[in-house]
SEDRENGU-918908 format. One line per field, with one value per residue: residue number from 1; residue in one letter; x, y, z of N, C-alpha, C, CB in turn. Coordinates in steps of 0.2 Angstrom, whole numbers. Glycine has a CB too. Layout:
N
pos NUM | ...
code A | ...
n.east X | ...
n.north Y | ...
n.up Z | ...
ca.east X | ...
ca.north Y | ...
ca.up Z | ...
c.east X | ...
c.north Y | ...
c.up Z | ...
cb.east X | ...
cb.north Y | ...
cb.up Z | ...
END
This chain:
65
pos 1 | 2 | 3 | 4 | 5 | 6 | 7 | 8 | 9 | 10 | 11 | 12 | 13 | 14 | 15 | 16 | 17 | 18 | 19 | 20 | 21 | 22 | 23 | 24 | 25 | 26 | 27 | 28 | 29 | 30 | 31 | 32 | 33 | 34 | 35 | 36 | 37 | 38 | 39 | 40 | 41 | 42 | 43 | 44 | 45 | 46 | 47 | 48 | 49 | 50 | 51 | 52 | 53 | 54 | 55 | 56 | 57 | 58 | 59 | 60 | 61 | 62 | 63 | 64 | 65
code X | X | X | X | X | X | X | X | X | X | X | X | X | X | X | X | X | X | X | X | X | X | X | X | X | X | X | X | X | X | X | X | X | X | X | X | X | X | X | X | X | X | X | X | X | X | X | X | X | X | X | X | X | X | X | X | X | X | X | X | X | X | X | X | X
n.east 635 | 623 | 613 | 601 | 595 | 601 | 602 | 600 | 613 | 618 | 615 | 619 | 632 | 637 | 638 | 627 | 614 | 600 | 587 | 572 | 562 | 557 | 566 | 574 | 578 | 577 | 587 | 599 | 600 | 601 | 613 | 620 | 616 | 628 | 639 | 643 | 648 | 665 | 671 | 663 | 654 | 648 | 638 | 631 | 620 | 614 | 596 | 595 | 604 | 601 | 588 | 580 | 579 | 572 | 561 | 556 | 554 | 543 | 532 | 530 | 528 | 515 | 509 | 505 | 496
n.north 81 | 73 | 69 | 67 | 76 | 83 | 97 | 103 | 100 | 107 | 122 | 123 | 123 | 133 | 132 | 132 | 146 | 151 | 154 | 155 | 168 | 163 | 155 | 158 | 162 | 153 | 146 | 153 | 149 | 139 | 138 | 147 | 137 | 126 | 132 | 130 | 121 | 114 | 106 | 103 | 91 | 89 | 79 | 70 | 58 | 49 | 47 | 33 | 27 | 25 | 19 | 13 | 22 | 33 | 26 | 22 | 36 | 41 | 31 | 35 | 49 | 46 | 40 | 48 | 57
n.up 385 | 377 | 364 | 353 | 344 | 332 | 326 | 340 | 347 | 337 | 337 | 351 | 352 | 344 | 331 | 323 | 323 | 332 | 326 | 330 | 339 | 350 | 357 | 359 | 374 | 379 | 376 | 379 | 394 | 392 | 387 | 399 | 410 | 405 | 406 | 418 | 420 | 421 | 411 | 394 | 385 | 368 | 361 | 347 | 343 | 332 | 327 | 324 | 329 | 343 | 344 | 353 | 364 | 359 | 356 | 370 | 376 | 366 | 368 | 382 | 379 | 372 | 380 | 392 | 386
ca.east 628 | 623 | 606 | 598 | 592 | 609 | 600 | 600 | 618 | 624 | 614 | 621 | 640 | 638 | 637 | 620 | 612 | 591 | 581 | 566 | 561 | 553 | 570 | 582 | 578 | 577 | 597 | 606 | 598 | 604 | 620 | 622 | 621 | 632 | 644 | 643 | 652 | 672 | 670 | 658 | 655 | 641 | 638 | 626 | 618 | 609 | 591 | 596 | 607 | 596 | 580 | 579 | 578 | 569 | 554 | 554 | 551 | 537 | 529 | 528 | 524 | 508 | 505 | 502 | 491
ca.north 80 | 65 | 73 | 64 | 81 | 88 | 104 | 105 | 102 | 114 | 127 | 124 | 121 | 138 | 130 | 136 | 150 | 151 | 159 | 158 | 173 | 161 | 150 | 162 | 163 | 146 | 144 | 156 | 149 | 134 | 140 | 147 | 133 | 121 | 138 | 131 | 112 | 115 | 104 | 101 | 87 | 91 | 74 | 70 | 51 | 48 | 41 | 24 | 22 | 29 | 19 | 11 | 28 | 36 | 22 | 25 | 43 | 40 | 28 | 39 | 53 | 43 | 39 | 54 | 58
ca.up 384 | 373 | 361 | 344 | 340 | 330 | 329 | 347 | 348 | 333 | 342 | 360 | 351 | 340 | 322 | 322 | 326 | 334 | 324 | 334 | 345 | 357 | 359 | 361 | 380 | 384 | 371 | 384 | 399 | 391 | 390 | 404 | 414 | 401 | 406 | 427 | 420 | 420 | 405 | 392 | 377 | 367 | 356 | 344 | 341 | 326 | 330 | 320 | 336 | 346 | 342 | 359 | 369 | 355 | 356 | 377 | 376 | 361 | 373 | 388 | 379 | 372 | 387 | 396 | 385
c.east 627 | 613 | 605 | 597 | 598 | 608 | 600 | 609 | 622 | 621 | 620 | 631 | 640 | 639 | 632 | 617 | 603 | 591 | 575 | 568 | 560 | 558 | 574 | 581 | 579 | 585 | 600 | 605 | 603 | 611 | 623 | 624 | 626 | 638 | 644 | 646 | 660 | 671 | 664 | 657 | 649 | 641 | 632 | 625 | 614 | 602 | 593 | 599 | 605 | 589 | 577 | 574 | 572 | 561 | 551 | 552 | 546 | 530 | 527 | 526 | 516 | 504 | 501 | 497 | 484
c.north 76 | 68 | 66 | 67 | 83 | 95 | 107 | 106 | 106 | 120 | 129 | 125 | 131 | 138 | 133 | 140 | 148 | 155 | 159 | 160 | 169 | 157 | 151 | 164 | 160 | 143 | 147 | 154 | 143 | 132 | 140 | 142 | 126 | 126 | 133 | 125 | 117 | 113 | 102 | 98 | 86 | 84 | 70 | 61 | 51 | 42 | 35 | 22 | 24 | 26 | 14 | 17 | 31 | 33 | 23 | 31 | 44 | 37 | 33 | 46 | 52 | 42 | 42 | 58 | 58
c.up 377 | 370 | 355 | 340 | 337 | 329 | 335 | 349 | 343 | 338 | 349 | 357 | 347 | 333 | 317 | 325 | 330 | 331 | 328 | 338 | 349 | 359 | 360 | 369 | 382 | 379 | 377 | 389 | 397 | 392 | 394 | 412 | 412 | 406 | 414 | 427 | 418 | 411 | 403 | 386 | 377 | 360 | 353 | 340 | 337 | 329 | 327 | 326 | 341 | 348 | 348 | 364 | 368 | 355 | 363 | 377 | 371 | 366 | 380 | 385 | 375 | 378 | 391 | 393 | 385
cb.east 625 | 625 | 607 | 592 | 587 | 611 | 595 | 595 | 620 | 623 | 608 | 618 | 643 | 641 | 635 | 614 | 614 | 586 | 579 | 561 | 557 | 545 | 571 | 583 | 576 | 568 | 601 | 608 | 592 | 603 | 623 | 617 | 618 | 632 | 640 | 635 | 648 | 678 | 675 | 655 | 659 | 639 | 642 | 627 | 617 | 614 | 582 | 600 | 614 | 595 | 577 | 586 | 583 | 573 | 554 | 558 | 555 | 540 | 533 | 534 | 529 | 509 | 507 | 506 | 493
cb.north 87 | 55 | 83 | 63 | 86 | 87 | 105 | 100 | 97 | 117 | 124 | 114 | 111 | 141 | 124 | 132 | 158 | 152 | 157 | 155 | 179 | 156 | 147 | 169 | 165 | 139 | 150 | 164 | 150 | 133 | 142 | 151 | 130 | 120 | 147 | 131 | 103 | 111 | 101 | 105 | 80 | 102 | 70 | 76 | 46 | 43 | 43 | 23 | 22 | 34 | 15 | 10 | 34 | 36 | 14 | 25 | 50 | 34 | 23 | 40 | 58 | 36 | 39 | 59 | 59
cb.up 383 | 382 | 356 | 343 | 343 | 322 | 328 | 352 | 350 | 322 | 343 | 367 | 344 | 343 | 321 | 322 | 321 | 342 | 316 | 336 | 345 | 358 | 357 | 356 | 382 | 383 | 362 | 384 | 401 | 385 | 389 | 404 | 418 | 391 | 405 | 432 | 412 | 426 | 403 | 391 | 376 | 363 | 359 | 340 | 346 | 319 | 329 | 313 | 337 | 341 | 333 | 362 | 369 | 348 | 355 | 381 | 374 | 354 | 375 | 394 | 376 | 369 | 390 | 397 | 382
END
């Protein structure tokens, strides 16, 4: 799994713990199906290398609005 957010991947790697109550249900679900790949590489791209992807999902989420 390939993120921007580093938060998301210390979370899912176990660096970081959730603290929020509302996200701790959607972490173990999380996990649960990283848990269903034999293997898993949790890897984290800085938005600077990133700023391609990072402007497409900005755009479409303008959009939809």
């Amino acid at each position: 799994m390939v993120a921007d957010s580093e938060l998301i991947i210390r979370q899912l790697s176990g660096v970081y713990q959730v603290r929020a109550p509302a996200l701790r249900e959607l972490h173990a679900e999380a996990l649960a199906l990283l848990k269903a790949f034999r293997r898993v590489k949790l890897i984290h791209v800085p938005r600077a290398q990133n700023a391609e992807a990072d402007e497409m999902s900005n755009r479409a989420i303008d959009e939809r609005m």
